[in-house]
BAMIKE-76797 format. One record per residue: residue number from 1; residue in one letter; x, y, z of N, C-alpha, C in turn. Coordinates in steps of 0.05 Angstrom, whole numbers, m for minus. Layout:
BEGIN
NUM  A  X  Y  Z  X  Y  Z  X  Y  Z
...
This chain:
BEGIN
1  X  17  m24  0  0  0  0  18  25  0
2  X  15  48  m15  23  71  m16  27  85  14
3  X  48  93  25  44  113  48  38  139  45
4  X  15  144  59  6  171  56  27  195  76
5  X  30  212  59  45  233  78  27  263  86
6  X  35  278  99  17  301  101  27  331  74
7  X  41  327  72  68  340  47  85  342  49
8  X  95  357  33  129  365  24  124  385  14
9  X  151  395  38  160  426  36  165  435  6
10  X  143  464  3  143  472  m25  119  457  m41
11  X  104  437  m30  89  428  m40  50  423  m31
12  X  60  442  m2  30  448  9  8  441  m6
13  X  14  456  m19  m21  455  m33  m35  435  m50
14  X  m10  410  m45  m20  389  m66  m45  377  m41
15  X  m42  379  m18  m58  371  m3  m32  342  3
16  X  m50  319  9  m39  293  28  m27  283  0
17  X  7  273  3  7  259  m15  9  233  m12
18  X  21  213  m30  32  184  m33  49  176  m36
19  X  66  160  m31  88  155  m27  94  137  m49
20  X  97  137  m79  100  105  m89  121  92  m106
21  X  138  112  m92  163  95  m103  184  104  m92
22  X  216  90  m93  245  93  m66  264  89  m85
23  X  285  99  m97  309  98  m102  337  94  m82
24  X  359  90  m101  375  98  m86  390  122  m76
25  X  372  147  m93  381  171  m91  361  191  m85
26  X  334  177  m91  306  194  m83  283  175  m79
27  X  259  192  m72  232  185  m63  211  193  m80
28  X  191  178  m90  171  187  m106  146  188  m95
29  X  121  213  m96  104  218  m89  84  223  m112
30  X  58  212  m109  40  230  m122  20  242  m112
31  X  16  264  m128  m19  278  m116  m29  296  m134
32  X  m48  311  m121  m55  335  m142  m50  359  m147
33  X  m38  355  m168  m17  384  m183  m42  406  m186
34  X  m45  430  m174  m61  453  m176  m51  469  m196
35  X  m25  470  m208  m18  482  m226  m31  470  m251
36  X  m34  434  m251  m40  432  m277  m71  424  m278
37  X  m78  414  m245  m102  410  m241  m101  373  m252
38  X  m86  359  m249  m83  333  m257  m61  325  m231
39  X  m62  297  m228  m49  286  m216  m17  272  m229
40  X  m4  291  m206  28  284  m220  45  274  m198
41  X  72  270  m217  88  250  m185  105  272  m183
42  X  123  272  m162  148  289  m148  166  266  m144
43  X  192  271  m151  212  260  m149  238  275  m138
44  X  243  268  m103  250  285  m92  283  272  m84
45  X  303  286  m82  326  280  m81  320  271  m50
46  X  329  243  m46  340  239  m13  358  248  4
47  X  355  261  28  374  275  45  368  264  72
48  X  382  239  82  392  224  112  397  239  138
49  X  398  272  134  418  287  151  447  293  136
50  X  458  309  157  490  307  155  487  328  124
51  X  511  328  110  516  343  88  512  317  66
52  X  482  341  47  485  323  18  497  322  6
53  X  492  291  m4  509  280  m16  521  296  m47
54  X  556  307  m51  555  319  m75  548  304  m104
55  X  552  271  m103  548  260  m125  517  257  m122
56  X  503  251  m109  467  239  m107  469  275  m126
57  X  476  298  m113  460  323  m126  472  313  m156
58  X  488  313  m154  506  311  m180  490  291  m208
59  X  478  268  m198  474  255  m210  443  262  m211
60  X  425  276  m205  409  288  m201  404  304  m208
61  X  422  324  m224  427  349  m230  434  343  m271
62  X  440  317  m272  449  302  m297  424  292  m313
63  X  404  275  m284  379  262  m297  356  292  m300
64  X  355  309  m286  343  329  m296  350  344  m316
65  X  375  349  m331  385  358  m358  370  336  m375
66  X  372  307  m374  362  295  m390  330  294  m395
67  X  325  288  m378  296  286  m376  275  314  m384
68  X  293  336  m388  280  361  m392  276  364  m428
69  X  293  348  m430  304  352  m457  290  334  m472
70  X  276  311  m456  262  283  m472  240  287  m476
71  X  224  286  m501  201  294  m505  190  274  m519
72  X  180  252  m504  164  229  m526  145  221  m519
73  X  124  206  m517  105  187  m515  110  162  m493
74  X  128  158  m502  138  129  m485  159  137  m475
75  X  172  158  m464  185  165  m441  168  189  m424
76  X  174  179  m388  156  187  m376  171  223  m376
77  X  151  233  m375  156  271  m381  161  285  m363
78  X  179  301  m357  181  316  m329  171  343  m337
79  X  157  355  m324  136  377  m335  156  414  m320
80  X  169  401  m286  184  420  m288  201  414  m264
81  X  215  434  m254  237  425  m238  226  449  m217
82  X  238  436  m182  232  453  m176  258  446  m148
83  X  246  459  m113  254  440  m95  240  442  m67
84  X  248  421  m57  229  411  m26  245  419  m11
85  X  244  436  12  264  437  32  289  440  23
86  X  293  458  0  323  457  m3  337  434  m23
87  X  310  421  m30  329  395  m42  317  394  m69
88  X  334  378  m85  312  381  m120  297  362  m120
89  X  286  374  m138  255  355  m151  248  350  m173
90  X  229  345  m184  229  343  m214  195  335  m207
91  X  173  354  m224  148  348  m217  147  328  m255
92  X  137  306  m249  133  284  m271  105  278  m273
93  X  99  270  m297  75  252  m310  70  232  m293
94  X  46  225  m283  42  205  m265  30  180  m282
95  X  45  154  m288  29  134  m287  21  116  m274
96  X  m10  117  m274  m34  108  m256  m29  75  m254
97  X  m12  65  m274  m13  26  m266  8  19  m262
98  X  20  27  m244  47  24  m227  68  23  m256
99  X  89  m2  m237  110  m15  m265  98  m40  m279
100  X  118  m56  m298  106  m77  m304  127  m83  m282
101  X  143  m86  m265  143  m100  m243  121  m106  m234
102  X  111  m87  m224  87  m85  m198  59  m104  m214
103  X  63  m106  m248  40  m117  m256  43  m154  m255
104  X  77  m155  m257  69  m186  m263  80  m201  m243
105  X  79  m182  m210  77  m189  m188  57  m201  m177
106  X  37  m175  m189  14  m179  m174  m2  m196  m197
107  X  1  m198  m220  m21  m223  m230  m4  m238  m255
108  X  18  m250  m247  35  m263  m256  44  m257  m289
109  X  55  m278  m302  69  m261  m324  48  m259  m346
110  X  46  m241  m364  41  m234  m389  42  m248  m406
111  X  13  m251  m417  9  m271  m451  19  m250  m471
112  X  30  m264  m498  41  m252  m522  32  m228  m524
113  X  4  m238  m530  m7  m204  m538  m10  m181  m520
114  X  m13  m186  m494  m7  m167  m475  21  m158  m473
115  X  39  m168  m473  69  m156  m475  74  m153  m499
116  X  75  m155  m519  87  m145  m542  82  m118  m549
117  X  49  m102  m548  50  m77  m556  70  m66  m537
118  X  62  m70  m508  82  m57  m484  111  m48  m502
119  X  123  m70  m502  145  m64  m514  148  m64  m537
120  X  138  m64  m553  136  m35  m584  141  m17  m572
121  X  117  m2  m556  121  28  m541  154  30  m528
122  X  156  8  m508  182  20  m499  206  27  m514
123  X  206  m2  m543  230  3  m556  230  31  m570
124  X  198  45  m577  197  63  m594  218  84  m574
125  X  209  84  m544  215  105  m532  247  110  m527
126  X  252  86  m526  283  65  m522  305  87  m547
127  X  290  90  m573  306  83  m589  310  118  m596
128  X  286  134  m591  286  152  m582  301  166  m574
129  X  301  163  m544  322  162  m529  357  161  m533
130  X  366  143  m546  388  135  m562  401  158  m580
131  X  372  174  m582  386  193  m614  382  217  m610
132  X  370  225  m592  348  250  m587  373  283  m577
133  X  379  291  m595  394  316  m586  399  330  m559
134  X  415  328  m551  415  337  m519  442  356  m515
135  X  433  381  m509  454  400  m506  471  391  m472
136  X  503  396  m478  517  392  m457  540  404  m461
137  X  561  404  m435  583  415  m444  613  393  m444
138  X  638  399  m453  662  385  m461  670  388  m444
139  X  696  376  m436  708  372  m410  727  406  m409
140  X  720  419  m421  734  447  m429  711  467  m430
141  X  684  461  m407  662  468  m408  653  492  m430
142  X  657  481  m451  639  494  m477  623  476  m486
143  X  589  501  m496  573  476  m504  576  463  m533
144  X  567  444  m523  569  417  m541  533  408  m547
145  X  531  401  m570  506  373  m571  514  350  m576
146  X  506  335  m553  512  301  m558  486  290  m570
147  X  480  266  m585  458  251  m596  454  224  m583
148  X  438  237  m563  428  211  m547  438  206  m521
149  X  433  185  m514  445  179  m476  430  144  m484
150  X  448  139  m459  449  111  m460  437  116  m434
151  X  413  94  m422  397  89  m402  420  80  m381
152  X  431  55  m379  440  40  m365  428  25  m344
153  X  398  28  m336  380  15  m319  350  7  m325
154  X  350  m8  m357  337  m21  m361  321  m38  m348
155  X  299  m40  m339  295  m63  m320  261  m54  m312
156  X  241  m80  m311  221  m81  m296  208  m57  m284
157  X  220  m54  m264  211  m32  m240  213  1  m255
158  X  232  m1  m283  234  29  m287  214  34  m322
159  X  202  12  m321  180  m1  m350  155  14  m335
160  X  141  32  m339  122  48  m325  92  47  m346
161  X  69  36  m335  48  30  m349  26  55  m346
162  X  10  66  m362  m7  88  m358  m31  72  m382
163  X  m56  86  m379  m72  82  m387  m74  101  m416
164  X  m74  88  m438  m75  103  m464  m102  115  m484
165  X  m108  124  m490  m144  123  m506  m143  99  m508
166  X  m141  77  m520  m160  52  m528  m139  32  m517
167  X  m119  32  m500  m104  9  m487  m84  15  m473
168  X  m70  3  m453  m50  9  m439  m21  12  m459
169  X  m3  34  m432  12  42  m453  44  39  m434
170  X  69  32  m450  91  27  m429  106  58  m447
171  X  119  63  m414  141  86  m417  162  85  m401
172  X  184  84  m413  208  84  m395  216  111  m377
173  X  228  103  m354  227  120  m332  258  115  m319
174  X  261  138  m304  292  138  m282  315  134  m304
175  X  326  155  m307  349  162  m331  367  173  m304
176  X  370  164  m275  392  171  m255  413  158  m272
177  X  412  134  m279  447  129  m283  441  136  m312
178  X  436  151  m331  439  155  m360  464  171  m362
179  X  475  172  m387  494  185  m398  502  185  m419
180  X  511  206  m437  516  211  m459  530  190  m476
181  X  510  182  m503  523  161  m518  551  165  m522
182  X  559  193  m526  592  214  m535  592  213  m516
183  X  605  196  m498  612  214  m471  646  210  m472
184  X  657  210  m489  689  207  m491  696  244  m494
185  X  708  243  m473  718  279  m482  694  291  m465
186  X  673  283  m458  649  306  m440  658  307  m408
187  X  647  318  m399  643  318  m369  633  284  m366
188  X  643  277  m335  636  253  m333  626  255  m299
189  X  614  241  m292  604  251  m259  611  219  m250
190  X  616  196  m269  624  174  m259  647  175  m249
191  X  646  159  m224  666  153  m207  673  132  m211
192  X  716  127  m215  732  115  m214  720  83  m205
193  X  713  59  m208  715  29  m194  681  40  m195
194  X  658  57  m199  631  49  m204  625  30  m218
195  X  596  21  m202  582  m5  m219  558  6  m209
196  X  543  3  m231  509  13  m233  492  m1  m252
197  X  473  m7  m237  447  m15  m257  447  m38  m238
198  X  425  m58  m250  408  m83  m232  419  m105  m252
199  X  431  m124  m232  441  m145  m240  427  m163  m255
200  X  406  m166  m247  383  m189  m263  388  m176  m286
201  X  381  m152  m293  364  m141  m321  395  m127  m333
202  X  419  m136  m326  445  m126  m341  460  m152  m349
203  X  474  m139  m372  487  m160  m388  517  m169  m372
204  X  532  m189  m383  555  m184  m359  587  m160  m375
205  X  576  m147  m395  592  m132  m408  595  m108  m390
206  X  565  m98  m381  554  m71  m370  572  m80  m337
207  X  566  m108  m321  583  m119  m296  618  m106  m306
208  X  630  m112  m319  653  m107  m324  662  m82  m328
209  X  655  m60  m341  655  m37  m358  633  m25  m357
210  X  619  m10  m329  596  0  m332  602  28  m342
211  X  627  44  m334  631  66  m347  624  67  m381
212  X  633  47  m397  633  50  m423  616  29  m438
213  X  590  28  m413  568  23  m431  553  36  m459
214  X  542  27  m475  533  20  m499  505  24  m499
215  X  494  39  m523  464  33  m533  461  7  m527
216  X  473  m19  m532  470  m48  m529  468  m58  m499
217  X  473  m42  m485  462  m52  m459  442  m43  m447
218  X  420  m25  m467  387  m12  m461  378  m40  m477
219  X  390  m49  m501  373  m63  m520  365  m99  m501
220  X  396  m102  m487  401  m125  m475  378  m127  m446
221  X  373  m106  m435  363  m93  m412  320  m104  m415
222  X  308  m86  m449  296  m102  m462  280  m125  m463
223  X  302  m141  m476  303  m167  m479  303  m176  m447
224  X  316  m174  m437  304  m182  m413  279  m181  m392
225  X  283  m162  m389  247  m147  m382  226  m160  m394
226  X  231  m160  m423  210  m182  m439  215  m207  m427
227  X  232  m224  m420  238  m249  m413  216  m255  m390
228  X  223  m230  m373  208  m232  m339  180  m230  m347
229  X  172  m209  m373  146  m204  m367  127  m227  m379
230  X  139  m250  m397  138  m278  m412  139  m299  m389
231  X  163  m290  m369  157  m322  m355  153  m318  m319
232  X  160  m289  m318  160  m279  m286  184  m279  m276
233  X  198  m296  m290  221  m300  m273  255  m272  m299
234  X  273  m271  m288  299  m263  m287  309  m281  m307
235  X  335  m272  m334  342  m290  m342  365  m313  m334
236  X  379  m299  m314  391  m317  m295  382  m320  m260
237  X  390  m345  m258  378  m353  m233  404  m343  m207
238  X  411  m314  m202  424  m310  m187  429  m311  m157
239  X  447  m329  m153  439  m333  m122  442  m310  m106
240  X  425  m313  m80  423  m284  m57  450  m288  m42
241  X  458  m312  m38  490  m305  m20  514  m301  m34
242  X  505  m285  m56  531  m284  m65  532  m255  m82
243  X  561  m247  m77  565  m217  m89  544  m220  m115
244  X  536  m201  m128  522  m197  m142  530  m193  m163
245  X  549  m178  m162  563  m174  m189  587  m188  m212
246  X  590  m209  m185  606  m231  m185  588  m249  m198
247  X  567  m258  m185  540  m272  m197  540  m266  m228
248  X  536  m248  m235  522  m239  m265  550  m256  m274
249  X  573  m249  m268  588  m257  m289  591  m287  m290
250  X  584  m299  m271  580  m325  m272  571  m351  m269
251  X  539  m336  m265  523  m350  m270  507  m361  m304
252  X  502  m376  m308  485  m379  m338  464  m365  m347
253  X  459  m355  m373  428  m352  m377  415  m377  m381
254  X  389  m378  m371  364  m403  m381  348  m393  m404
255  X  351  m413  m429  344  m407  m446  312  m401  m434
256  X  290  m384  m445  275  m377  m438  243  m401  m442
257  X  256  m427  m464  233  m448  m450  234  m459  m432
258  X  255  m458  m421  266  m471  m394  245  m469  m368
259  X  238  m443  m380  216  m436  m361  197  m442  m367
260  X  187  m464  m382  151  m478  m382  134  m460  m386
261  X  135  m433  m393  113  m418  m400  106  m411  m434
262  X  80  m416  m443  67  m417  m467  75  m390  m487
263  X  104  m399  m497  112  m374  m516  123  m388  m545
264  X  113  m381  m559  115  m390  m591  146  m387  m592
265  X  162  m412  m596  185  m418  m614  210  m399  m623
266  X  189  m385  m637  214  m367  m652  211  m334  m637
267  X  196  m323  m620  201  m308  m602  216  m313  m582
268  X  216  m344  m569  230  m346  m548  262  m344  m561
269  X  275  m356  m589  291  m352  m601  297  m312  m599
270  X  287  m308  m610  289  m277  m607  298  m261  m586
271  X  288  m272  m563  290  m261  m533  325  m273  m529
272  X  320  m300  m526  355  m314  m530  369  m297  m540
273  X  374  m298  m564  388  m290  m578  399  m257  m586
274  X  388  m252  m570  394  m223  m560  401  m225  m538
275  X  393  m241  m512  410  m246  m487  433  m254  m498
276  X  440  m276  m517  462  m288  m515  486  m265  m522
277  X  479  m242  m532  498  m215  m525  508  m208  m513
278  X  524  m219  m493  528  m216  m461  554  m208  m453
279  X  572  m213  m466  603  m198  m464  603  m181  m482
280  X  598  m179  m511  596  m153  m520  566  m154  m527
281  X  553  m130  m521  530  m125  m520  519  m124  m548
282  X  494  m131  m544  478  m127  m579  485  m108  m588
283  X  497  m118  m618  498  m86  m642  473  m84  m654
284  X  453  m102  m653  415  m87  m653  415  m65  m647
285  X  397  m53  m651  383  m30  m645  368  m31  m633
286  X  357  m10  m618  336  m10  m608  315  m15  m632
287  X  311  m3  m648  292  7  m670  294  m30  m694
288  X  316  m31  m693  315  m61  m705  305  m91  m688
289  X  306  m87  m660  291  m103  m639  263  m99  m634
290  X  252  m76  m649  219  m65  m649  214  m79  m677
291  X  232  m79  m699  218  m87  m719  214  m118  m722
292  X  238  m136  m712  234  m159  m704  209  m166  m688
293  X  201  m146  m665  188  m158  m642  153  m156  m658
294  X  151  m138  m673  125  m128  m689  122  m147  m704
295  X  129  m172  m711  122  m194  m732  103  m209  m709
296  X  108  m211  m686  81  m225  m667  67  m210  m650
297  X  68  m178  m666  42  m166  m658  11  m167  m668
């Protein structure tokens, strides 16, 4: 259940909000936006006490350049920026049917036809994403335009479902760890020995070299998500006692009949075979993994 709060500073007048979602760098709320007269979420930087954190602002300060700049359909919209108590925010598009985490939790995995439009939409947004002009500056702070950003946290929980005119609709969400496809020569806010993103839903290329991740590890990210939302389950069976990142690299993928769930042949091929990209990441596309996936829509 959502925790209800009474508000957030700077945010009075939304009245009581909701609590419905936790990062590792922020907290998500929704309620009712009086500015737009619709119900939107807040995405508020986390602060423990003590002095904040300079990388959480930092990296915070990165996903709001991007996200200001993303204008699609199937990426969730940040309408404006603002702050709570001193801290940033980002007022966002609220969608009303959680994640497809939260969907194939709560009523197990997804038949063909229910996941496949999903992800049309995402890859459309995916691929988007990948190309979409984004002003920044060089490590010699002059501006620059880079083309595109790489997600790096593909996965379930950040696959965000809203209700469309005539059917549900998926949009990708949380661009915290994103970064410039050019990011050779830019500003970099990554830190020396970082590892980021969710082990289930990363390839073991992204485990090794998360700095100089690849469009191919949103595409890999995908394919997986599809895997979970086809059988419920992760494409590797990672054990809980053990480093995690150590895990990815050495555990197996299961081909995806493995898992006994009713998926035609040459999709489950499809899903494979784009997992099996795993040390170097798919040179697919986003946009070439939508056109494949659209033959069993």
């Amino acid at each position: 259940m959502p925790e209800h709060v009474a508000g957030l500073p700077g945010f009075e007048d939304w009245g009581e909000l909701r609590k419905i979602g936790s990062g590792s760098w922020a907290d998500v709320y929704a309620g009712l936006d009086p500015e737009a007269g619709e119900t939107r979420a807040v995405k508020v930087m986390r602060f423990d006490g003590g002095e904040p954190d300079p990388y959480a602002a930092a990296l915070f300060g990165r996903e709001t350049g991007i996200c200001l700049a993303l204008v699609h359909p199937n990426v969730v919209r940040v309408h404006r920026t603002g702050e709570s108590g001193g801290l940033p925010c980002l007022v966002m598009e609220y969608c009303g049917l959680g994640s497809l985490e939260d969907r194939v939790t709560g009523h197990g995995p997804l038949s063909v036809a229910e996941a496949v439009p999903l992800f049309l939409d995402l890859l459309d947004g995916l691929a988007y994403a990948h190309h979409a002009p984004l002003a920044t500056v060089d490590a010699q702070e002059q501006p620059v335009t880079v083309h595109g950003i790489v997600h790096r946290d593909v996965k379930p929980s950040n696959i965000l479902l809203a209700r469309g005119p005539d059917r549900t609709t998926a949009k990708l969400a949380d661009f915290t760890l994103a970064k410039a496809c050019e990011a050779a020569g830019l500003i970099s806010i990554t830190r020396t020995g970082d590892y980021g993103g969710t082990p289930a839903f990363m390839p073991r290329a992204q485990a090794l070299d998360y700095k100089r991740a690849t469009r191919g590890v949103d595409v890999w990210g995908v394919a997986a998500s599809l895997y979970l939302a086809l059988t419920g389950r992760a494409p590797r069976d990672l054990p809980p006692d053990r480093d995690l990142q150590l895990a990815v690299l050495e555990t197996p993928l299961v081909p995806l009949a493995d898992r006994g769930t009713p998926v035609p042949k040459a999709l489950a091929d499809l899903v494979d075979d784009t997992l099996r990209a795993d040390l170097v990441p798919p040179t697919v596309s986003a946009a070439d993994l939508r056109a494949a996936l659209a033959a069993f829509g």
